[in-house]
NUVO-242365 format. One record per atom (N, C-alpha, C, O): residue in one letter; x, y, z; residue number from 1. Coordinates in nm, 4 decimals, always signed. Layout:
N
+--------+----------+----------+----------+-----+
: residu :        x :        y :        z : num :
+--------+----------+----------+----------+-----+
:      a :        X :        Y :        Z : NUM :
...
+--------+----------+----------+----------+-----+
END
This chain:
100
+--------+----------+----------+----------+-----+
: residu :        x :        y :        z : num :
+--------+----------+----------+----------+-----+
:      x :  -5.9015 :  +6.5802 :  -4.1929 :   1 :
:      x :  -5.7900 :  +6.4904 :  -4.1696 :   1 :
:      x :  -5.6607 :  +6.5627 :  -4.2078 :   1 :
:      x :  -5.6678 :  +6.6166 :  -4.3183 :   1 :
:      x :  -5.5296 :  +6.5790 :  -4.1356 :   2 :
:      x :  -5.4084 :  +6.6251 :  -4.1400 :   2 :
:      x :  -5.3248 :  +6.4819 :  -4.1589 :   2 :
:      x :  -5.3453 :  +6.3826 :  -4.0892 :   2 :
:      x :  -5.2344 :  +6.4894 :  -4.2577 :   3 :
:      x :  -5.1268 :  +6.3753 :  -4.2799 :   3 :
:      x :  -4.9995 :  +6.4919 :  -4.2744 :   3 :
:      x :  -4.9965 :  +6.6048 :  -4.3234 :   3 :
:      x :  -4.8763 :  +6.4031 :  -4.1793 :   4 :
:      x :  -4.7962 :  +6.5270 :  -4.1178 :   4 :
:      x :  -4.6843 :  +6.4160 :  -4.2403 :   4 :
:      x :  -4.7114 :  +6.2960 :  -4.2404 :   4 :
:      x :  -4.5914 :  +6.4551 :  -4.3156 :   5 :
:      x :  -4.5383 :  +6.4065 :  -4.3789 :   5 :
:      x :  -4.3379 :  +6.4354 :  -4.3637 :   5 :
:      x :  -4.2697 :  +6.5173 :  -4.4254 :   5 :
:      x :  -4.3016 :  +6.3509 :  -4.2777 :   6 :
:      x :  -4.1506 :  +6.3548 :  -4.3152 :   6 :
:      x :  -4.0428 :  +6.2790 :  -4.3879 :   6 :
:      x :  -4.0759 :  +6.1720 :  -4.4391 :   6 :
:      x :  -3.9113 :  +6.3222 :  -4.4000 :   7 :
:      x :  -3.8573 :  +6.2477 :  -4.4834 :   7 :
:      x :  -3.7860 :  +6.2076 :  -4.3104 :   7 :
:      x :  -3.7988 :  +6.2603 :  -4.1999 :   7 :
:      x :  -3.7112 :  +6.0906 :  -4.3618 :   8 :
:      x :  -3.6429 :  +6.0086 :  -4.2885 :   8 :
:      x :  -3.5231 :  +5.9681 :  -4.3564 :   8 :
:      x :  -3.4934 :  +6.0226 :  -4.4627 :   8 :
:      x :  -3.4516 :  +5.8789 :  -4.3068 :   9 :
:      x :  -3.2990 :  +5.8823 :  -4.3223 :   9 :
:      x :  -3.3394 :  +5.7324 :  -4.4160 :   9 :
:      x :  -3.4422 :  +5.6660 :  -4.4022 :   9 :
:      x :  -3.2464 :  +5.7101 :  -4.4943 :  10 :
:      x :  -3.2116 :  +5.5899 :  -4.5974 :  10 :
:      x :  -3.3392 :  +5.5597 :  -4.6924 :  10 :
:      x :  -3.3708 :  +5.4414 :  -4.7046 :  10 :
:      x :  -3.4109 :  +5.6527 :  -4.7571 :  11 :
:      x :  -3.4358 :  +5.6751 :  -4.8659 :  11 :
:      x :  -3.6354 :  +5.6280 :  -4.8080 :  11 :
:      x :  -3.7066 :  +5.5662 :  -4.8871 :  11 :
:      x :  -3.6857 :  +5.6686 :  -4.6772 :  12 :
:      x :  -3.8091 :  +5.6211 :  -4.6320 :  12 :
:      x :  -3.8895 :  +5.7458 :  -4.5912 :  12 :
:      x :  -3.8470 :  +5.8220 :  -4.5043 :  12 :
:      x :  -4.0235 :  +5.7686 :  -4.6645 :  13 :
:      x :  -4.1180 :  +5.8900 :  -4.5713 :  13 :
:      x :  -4.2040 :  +5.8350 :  -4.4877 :  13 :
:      x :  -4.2788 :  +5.7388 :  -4.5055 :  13 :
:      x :  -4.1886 :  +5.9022 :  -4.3956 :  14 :
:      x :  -4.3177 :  +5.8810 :  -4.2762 :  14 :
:      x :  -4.4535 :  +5.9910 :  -4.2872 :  14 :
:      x :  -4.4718 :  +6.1108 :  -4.2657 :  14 :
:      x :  -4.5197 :  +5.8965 :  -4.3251 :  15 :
:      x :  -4.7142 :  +5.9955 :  -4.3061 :  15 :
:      x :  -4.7593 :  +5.9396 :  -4.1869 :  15 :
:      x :  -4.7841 :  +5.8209 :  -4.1658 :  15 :
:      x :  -4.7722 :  +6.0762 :  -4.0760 :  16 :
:      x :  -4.8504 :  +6.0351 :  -4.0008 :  16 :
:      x :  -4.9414 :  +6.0545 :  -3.9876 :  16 :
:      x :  -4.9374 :  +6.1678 :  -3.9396 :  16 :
:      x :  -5.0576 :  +6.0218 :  -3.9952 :  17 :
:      x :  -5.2464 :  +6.0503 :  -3.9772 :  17 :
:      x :  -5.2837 :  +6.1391 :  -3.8321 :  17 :
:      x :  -5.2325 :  +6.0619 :  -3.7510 :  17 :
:      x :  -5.3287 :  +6.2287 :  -3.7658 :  18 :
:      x :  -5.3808 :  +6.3295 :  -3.7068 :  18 :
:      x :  -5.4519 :  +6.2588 :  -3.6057 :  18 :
:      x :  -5.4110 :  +6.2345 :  -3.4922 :  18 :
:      x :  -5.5669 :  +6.2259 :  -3.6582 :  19 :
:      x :  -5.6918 :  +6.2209 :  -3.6747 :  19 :
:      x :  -5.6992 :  +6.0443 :  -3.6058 :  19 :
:      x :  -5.7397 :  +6.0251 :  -3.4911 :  19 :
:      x :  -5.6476 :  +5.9140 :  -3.7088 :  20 :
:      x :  -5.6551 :  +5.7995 :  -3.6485 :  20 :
:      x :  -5.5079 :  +5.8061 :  -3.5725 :  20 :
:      x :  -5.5147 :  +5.7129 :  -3.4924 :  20 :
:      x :  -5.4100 :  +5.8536 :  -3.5607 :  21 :
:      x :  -5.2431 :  +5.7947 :  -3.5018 :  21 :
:      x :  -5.1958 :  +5.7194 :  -3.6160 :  21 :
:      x :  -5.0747 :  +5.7013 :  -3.6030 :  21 :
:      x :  -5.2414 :  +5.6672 :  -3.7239 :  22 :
:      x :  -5.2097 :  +5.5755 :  -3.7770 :  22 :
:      x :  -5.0155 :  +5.6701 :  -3.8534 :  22 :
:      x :  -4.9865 :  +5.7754 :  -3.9102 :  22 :
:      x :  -4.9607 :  +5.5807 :  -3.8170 :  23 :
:      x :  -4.7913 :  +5.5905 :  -3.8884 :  23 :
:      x :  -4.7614 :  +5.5259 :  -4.0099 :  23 :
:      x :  -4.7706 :  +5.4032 :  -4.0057 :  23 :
:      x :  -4.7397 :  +5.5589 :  -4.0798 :  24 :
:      x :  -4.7290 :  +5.4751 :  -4.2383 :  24 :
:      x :  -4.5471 :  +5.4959 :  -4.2768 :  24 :
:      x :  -4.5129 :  +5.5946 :  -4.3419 :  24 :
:      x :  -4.4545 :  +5.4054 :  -4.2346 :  25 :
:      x :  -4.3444 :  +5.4778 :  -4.3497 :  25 :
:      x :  -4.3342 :  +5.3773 :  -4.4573 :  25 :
:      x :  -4.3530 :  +5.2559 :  -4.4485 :  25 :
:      x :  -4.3002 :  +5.4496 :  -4.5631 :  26 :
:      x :  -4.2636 :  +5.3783 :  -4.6721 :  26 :
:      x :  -4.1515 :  +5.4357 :  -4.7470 :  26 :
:      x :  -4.0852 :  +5.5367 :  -4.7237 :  26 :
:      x :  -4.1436 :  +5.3396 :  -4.8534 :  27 :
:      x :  -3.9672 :  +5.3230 :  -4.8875 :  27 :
:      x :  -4.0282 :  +5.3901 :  -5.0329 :  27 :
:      x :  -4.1359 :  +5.3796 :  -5.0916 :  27 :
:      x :  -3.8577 :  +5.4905 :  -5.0681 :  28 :
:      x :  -3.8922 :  +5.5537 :  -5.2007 :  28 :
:      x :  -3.7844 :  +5.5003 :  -5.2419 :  28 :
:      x :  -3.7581 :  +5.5381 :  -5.3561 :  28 :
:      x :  -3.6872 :  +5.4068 :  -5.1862 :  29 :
:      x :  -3.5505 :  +5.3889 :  -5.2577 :  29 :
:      x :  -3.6094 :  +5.2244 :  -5.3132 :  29 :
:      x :  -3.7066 :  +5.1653 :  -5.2662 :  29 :
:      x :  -3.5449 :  +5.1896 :  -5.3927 :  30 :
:      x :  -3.5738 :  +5.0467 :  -5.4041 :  30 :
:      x :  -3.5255 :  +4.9270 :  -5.2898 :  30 :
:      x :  -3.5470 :  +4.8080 :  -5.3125 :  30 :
:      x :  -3.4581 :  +4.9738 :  -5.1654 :  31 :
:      x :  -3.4366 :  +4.8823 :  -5.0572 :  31 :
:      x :  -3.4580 :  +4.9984 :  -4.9777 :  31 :
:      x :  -3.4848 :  +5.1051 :  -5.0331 :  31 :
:      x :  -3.4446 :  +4.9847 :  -4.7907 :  32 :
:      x :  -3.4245 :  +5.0307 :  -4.7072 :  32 :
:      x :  -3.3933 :  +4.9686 :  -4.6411 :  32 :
:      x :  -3.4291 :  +4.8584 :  -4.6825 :  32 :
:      x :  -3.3145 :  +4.9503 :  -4.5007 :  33 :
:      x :  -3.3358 :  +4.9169 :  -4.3069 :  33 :
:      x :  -3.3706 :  +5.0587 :  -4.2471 :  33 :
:      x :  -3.3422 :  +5.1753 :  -4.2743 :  33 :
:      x :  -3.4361 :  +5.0010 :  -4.1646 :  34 :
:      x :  -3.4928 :  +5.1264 :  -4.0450 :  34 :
:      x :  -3.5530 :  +5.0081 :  -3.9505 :  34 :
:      x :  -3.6266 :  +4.9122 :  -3.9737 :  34 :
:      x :  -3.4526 :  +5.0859 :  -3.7674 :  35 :
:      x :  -3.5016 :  +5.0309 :  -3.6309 :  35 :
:      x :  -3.6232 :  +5.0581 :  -3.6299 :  35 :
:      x :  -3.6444 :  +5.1792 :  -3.6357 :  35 :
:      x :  -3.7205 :  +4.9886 :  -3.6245 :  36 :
:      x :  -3.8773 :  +5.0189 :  -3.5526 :  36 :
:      x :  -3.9941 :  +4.9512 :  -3.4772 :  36 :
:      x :  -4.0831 :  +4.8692 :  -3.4998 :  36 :
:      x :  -3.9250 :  +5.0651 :  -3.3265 :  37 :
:      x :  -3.9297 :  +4.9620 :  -3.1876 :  37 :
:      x :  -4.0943 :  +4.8989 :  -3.2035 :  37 :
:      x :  -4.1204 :  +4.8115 :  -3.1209 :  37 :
:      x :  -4.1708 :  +4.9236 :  -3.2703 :  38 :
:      x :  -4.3156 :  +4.8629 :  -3.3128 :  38 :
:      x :  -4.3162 :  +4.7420 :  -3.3309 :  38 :
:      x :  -4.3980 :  +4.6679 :  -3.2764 :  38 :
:      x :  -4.2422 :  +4.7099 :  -3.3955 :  39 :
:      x :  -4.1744 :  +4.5819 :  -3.4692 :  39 :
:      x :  -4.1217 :  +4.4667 :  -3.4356 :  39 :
:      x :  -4.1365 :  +4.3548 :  -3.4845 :  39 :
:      x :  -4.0321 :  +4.5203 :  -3.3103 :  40 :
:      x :  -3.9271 :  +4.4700 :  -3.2332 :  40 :
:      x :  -3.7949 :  +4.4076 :  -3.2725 :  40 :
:      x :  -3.7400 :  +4.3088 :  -3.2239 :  40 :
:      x :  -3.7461 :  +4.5062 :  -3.3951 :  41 :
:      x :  -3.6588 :  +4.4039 :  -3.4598 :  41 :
:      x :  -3.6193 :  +4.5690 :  -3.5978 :  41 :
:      x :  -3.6473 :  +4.6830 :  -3.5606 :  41 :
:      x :  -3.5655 :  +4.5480 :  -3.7216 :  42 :
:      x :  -3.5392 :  +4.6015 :  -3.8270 :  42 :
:      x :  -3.6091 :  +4.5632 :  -3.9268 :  42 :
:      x :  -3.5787 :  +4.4518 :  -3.9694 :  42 :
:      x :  -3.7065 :  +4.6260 :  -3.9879 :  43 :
:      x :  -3.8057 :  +4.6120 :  -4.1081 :  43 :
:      x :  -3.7077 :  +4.6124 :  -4.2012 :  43 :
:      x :  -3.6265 :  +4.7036 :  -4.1860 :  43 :
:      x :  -3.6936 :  +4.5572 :  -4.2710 :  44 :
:      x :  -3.6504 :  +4.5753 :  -4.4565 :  44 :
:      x :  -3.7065 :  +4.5546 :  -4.4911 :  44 :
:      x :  -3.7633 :  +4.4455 :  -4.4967 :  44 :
:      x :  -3.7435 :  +4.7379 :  -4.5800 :  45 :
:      x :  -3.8176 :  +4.7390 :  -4.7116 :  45 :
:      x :  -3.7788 :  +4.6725 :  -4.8552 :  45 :
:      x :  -3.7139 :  +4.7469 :  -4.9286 :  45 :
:      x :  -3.8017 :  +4.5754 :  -4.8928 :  46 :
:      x :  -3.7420 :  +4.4985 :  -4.9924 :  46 :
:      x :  -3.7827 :  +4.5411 :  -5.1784 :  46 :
:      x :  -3.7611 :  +4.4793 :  -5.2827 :  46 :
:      x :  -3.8562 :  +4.6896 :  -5.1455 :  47 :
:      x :  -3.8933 :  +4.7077 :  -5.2846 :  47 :
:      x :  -3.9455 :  +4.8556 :  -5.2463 :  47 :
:      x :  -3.9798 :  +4.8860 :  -5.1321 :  47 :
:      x :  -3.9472 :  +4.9449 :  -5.3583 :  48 :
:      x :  -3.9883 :  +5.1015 :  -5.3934 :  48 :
:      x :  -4.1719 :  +5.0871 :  -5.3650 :  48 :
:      x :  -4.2497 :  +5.0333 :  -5.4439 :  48 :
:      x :  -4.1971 :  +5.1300 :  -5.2754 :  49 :
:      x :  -4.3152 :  +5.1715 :  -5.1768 :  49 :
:      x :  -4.4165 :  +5.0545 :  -5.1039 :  49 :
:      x :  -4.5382 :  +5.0361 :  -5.1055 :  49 :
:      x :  -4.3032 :  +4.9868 :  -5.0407 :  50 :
:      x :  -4.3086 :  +4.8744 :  -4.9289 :  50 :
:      x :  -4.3418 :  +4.9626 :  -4.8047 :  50 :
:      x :  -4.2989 :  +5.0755 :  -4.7805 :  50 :
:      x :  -4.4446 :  +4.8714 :  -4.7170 :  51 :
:      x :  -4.4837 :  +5.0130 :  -4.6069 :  51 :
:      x :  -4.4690 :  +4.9018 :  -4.5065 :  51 :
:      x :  -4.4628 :  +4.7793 :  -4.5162 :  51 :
:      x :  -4.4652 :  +4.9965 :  -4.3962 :  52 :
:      x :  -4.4901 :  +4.9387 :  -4.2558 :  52 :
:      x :  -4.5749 :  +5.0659 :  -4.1564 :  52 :
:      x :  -4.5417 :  +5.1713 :  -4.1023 :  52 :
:      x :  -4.6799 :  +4.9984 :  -4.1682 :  53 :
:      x :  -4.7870 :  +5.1003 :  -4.0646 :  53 :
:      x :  -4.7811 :  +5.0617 :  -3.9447 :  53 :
:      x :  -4.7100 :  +4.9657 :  -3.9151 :  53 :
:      x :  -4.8476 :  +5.1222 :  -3.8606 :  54 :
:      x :  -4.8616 :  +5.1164 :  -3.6761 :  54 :
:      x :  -4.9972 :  +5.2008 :  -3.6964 :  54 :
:      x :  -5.0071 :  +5.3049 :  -3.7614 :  54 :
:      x :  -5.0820 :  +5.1451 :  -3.6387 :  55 :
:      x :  -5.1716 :  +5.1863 :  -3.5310 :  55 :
:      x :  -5.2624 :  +5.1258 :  -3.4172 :  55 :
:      x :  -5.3507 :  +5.0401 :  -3.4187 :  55 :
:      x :  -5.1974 :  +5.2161 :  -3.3019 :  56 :
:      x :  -5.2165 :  +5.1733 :  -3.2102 :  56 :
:      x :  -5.1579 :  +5.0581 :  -3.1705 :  56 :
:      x :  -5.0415 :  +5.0389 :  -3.1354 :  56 :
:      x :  -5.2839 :  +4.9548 :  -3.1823 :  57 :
:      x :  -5.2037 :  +4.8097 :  -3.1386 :  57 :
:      x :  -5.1797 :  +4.7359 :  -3.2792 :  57 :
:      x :  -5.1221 :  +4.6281 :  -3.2644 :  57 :
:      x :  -5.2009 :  +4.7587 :  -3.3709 :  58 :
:      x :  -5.2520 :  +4.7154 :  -3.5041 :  58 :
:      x :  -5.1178 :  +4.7687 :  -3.5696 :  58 :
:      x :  -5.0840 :  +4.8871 :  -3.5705 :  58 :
:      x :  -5.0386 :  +4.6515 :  -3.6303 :  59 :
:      x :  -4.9199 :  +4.6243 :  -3.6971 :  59 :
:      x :  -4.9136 :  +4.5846 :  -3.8416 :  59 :
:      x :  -4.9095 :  +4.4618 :  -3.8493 :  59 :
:      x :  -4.9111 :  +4.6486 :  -3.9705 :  60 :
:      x :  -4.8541 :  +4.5691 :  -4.0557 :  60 :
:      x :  -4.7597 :  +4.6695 :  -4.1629 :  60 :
:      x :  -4.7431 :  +4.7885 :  -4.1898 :  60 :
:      x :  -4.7110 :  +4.5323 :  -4.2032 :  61 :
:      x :  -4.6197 :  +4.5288 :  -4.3372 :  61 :
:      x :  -4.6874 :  +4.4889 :  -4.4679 :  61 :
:      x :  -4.7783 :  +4.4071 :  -4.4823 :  61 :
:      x :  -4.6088 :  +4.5825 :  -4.5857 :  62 :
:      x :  -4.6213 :  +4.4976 :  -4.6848 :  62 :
:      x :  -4.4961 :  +4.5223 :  -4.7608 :  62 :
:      x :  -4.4372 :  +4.6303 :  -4.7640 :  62 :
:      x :  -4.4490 :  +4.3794 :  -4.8407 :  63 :
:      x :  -4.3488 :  +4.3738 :  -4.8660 :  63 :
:      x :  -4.2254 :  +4.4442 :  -4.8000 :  63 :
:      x :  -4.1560 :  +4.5407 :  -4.8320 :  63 :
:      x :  -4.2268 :  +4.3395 :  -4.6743 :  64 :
:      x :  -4.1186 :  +4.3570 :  -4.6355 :  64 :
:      x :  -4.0689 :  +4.2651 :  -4.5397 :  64 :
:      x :  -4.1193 :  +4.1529 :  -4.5370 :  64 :
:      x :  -3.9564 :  +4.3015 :  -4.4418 :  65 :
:      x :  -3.9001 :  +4.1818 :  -4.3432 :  65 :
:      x :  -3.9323 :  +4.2219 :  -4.1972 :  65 :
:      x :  -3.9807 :  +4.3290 :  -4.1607 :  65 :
:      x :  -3.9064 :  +4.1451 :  -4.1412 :  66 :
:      x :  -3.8574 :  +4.2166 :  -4.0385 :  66 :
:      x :  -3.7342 :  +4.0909 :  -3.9347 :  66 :
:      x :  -3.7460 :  +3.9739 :  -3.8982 :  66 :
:      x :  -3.6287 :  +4.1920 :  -3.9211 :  67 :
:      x :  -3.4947 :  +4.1169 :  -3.8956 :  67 :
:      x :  -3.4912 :  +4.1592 :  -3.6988 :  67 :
:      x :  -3.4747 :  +4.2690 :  -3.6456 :  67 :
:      x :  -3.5157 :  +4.0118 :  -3.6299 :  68 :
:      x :  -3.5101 :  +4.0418 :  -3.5039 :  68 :
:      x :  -3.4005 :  +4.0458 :  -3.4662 :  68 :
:      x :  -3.3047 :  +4.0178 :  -3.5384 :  68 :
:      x :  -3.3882 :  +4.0938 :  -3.3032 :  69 :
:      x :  -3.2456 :  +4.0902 :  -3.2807 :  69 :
:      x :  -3.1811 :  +3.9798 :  -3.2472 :  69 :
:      x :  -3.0634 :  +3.9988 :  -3.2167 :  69 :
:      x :  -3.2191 :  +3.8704 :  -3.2428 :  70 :
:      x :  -3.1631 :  +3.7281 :  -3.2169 :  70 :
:      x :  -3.0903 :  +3.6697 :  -3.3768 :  70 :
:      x :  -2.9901 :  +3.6027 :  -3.4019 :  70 :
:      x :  -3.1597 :  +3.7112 :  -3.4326 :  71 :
:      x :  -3.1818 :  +3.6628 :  -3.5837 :  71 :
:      x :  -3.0136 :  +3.6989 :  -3.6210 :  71 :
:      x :  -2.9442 :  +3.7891 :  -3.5741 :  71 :
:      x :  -2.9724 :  +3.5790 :  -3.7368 :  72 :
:      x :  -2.8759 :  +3.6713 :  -3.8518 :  72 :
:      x :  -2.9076 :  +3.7587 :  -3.9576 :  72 :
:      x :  -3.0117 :  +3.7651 :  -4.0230 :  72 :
:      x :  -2.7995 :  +3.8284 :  -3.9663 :  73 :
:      x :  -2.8674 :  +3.9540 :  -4.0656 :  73 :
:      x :  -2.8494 :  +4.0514 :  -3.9620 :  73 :
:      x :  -2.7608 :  +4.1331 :  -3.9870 :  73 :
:      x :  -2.9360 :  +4.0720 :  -3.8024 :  74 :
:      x :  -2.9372 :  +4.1688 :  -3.7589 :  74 :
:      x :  -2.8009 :  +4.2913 :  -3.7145 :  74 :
:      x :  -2.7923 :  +4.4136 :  -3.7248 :  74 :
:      x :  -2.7204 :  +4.1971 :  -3.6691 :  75 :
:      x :  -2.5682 :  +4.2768 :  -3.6519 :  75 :
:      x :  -2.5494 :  +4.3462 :  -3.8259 :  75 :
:      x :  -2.5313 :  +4.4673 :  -3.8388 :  75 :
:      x :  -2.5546 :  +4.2804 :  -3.9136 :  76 :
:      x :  -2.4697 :  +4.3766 :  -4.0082 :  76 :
:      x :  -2.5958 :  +4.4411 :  -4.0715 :  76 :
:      x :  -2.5851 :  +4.4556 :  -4.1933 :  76 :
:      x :  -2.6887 :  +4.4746 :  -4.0285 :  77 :
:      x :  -2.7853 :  +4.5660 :  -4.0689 :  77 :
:      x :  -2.7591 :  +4.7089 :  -4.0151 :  77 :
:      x :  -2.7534 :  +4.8157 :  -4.0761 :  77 :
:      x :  -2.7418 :  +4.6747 :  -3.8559 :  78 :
:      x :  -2.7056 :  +4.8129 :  -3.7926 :  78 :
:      x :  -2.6025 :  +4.9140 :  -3.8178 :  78 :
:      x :  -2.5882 :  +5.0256 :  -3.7677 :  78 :
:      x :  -2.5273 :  +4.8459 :  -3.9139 :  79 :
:      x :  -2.4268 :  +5.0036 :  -3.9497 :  79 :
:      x :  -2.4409 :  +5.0373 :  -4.0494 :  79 :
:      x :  -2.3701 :  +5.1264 :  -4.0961 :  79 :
:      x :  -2.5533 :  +4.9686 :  -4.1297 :  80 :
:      x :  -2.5992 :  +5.0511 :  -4.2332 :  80 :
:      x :  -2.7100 :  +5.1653 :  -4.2113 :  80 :
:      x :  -2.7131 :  +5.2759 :  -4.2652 :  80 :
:      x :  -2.8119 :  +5.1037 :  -4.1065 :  81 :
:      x :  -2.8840 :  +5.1950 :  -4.0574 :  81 :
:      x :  -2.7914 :  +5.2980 :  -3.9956 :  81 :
:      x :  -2.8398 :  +5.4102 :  -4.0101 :  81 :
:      x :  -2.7247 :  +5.2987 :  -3.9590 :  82 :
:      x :  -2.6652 :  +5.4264 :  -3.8281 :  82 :
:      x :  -2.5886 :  +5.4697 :  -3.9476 :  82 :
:      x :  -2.5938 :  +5.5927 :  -3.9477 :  82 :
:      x :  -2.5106 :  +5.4221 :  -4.0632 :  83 :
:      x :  -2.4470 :  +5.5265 :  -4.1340 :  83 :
:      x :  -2.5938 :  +5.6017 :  -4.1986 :  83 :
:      x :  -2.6283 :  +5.7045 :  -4.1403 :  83 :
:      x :  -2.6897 :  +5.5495 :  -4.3284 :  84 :
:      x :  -2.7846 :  +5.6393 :  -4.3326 :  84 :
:      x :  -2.8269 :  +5.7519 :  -4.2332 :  84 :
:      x :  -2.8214 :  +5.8696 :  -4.2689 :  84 :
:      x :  -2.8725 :  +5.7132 :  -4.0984 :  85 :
:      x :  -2.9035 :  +5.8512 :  -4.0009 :  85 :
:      x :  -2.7808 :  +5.9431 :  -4.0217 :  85 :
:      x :  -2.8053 :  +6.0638 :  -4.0236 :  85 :
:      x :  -2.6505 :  +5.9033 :  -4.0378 :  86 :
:      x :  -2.5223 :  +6.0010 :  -4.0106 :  86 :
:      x :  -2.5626 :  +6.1098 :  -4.1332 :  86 :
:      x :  -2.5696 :  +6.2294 :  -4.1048 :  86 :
:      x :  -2.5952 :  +6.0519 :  -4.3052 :  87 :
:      x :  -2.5806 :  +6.1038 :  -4.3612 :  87 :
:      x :  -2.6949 :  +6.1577 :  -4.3637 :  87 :
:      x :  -2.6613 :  +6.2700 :  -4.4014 :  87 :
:      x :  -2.8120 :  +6.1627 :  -4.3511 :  88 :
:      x :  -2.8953 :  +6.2235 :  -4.3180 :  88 :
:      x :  -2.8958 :  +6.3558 :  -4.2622 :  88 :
:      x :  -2.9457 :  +6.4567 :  -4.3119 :  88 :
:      x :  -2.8363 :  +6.3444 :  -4.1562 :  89 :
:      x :  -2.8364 :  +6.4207 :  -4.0339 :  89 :
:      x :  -2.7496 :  +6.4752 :  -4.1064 :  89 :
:      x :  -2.7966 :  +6.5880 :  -4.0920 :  89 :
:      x :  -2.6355 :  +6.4972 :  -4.1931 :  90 :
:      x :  -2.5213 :  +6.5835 :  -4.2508 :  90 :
:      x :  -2.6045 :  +6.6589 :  -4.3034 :  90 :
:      x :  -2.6188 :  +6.7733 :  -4.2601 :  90 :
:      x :  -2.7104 :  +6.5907 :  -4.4550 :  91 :
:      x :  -2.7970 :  +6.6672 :  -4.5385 :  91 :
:      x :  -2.8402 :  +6.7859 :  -4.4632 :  91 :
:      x :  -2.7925 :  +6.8986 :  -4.4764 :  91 :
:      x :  -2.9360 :  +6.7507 :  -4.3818 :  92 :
:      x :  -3.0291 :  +6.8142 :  -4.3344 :  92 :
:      x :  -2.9318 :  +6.9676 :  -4.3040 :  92 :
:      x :  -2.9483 :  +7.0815 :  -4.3478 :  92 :
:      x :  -2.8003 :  +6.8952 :  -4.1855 :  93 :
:      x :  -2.7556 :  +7.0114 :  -4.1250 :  93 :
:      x :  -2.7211 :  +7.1219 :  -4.2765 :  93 :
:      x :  -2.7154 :  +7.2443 :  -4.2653 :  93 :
:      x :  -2.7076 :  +7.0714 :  -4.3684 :  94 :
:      x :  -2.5976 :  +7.1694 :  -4.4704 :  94 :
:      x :  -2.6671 :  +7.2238 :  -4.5260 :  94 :
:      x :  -2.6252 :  +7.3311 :  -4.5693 :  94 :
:      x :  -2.7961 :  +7.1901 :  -4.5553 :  95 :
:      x :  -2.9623 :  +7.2462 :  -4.6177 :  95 :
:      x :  -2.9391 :  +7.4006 :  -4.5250 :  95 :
:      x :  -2.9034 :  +7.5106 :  -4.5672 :  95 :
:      x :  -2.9832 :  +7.3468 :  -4.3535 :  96 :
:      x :  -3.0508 :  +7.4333 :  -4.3175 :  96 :
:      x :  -2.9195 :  +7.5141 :  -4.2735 :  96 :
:      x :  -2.9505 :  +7.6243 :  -4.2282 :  96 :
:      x :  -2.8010 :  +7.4933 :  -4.2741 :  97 :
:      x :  -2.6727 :  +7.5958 :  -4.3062 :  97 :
:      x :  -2.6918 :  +7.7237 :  -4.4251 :  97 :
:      x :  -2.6995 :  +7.8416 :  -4.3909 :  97 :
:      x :  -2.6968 :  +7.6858 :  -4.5454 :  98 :
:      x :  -2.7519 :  +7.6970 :  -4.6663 :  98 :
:      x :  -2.8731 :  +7.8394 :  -4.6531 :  98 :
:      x :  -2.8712 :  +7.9594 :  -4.6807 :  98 :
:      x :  -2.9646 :  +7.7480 :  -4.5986 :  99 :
:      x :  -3.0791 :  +7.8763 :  -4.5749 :  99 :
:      x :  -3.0512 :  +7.9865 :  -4.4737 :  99 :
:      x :  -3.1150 :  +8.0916 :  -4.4804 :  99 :
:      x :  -2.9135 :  +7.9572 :  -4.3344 : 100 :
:      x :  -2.9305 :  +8.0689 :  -4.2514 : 100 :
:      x :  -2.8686 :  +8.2046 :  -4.3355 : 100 :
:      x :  -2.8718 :  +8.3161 :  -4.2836 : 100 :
+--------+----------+----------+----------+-----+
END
């Protein structure tokens, strides 16, 4: 069995399983938002290693939300998510600046 392990933007790692597909992310910050089209809506992780798996057709959460797009909440979730990816995406670039 191979678990492919990344970090992700606003404080969440993703393990993905090889072997079943199975997707696991979970939260290392004590909150998160993250879009996840699985879902159909914005999961909030509401606590330090709250997960949301996928496999296949097979969906769950634990401890957590999930904020649809009809729903309130959902508009002012999204610019928190999209600022996390920004800063993310800064990290990463200045890391791998760093190493050239």
């Amino acid at each position: 069995m191979t678990v492919i392990v990344t970090k992700m933007s606003g404080g969440v790692t993703q393990l993905f399983n090889t072997e079943t597909g199975r997707v696991t992310r979970k939260c290392k910050a004590d909150s998160a938002l993250m879009l996840i089209e699985a879902f159909g809506g914005i999961v909030k992780f509401n606590q330090k290693d709250a997960k949301a798996t996928v496999t296949g057709h097979l969906r769950s959460i634990e401890s957590c939300d999930v904020i649809k797009e009809e729903e309130q909440g959902y508009k002012e979730a999204l610019p928190t998510i999209i600022e996390a990816k920004k800063e993310f995406v800064k990290n990463k670039h200045e890391t791998t600046q760093k190493e050239l």
